[in-house]
C-alpha positions as a Markdown table, in Angstrom:
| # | Residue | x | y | z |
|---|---|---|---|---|
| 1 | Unk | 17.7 | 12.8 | 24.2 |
| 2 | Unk | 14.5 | 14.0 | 25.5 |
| 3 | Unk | 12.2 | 15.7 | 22.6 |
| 4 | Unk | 9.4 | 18.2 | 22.7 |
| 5 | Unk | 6.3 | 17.5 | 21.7 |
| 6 | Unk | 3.5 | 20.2 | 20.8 |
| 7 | Unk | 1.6 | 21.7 | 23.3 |
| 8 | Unk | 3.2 | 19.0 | 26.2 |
| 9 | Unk | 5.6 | 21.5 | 27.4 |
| 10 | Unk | 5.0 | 24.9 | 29.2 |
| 11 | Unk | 6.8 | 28.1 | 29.0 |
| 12 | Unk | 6.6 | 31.1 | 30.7 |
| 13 | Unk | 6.5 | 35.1 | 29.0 |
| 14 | Unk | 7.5 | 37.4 | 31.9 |
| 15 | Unk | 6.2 | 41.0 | 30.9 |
| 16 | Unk | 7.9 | 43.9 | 32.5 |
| 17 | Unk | 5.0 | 46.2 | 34.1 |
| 18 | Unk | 7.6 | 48.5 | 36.3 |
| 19 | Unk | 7.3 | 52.1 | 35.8 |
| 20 | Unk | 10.5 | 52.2 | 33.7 |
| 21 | Unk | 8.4 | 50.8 | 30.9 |
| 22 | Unk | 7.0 | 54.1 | 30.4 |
| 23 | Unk | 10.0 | 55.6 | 29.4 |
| 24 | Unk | 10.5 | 57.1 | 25.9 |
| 25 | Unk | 13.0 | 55.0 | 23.7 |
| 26 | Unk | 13.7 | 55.2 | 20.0 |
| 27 | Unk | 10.6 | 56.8 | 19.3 |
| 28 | Unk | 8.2 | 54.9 | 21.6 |
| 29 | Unk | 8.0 | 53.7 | 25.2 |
| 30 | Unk | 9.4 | 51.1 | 26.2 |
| 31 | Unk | 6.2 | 49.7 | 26.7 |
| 32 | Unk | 4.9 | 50.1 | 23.1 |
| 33 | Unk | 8.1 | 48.6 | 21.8 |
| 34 | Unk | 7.1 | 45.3 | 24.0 |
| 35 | Unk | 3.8 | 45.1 | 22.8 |
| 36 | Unk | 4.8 | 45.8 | 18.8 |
| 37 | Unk | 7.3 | 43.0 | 19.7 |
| 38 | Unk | 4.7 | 40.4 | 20.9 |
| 39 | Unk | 1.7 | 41.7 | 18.1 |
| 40 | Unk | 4.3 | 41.0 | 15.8 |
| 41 | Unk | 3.9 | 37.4 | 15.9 |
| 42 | Unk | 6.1 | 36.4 | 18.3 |
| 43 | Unk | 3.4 | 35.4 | 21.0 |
| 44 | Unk | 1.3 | 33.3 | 18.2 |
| 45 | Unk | 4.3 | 30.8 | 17.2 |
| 46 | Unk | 5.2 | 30.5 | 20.9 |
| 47 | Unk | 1.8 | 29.5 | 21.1 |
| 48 | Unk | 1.9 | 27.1 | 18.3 |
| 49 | Unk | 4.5 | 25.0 | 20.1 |
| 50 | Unk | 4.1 | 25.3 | 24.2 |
| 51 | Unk | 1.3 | 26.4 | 26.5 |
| 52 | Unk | 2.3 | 29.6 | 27.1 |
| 53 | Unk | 2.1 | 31.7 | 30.8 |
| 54 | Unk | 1.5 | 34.7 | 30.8 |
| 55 | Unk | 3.4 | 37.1 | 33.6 |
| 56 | Unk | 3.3 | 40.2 | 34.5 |
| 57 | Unk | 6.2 | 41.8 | 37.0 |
| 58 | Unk | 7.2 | 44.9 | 38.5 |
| 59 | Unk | 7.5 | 44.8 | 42.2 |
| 60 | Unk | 6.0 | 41.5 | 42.4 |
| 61 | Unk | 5.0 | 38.5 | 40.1 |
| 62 | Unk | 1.7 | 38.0 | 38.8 |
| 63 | Unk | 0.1 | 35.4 | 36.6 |
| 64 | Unk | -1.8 | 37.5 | 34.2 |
| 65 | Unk | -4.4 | 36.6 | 31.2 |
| 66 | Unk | -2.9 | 38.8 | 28.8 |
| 67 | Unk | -0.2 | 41.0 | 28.6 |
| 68 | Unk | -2.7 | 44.4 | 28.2 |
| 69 | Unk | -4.2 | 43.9 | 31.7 |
């Protein structure tokens, strides 16, 4: 059974950019409730354990630095 090691493997974040993200849900937008979600730690132990890709998607997929740009 193959293992994984630290940092050896990749995995990808896909962030949804469309224009739905800036409807209001539950108090926020959809777009805020993304961002809590990755500030809330989620990102940093991903990061921990994989090299992480960042992308962006909406029409079309972009690799993207971070998910704020």
């Amino acid at each position: 059974m193959a293992e994984l090691r630290p940092q050896q493997n990749i995995i990808a974040v896909l962030v949804d950019d469309s224009r739905s993200m800036t409807i209001s849900d539950y108090g926020g937008t959809r777009e805020s409730q993304a961002v809590k979600a990755l500030e809330s730690g989620v990102l940093d132990e991903l990061q921990k354990k994989f090299q992480v890709r960042l992308y962006r998607v909406d029409a079309v997929l972009r690799a993207s630095q971070s998910w704020t740009n």
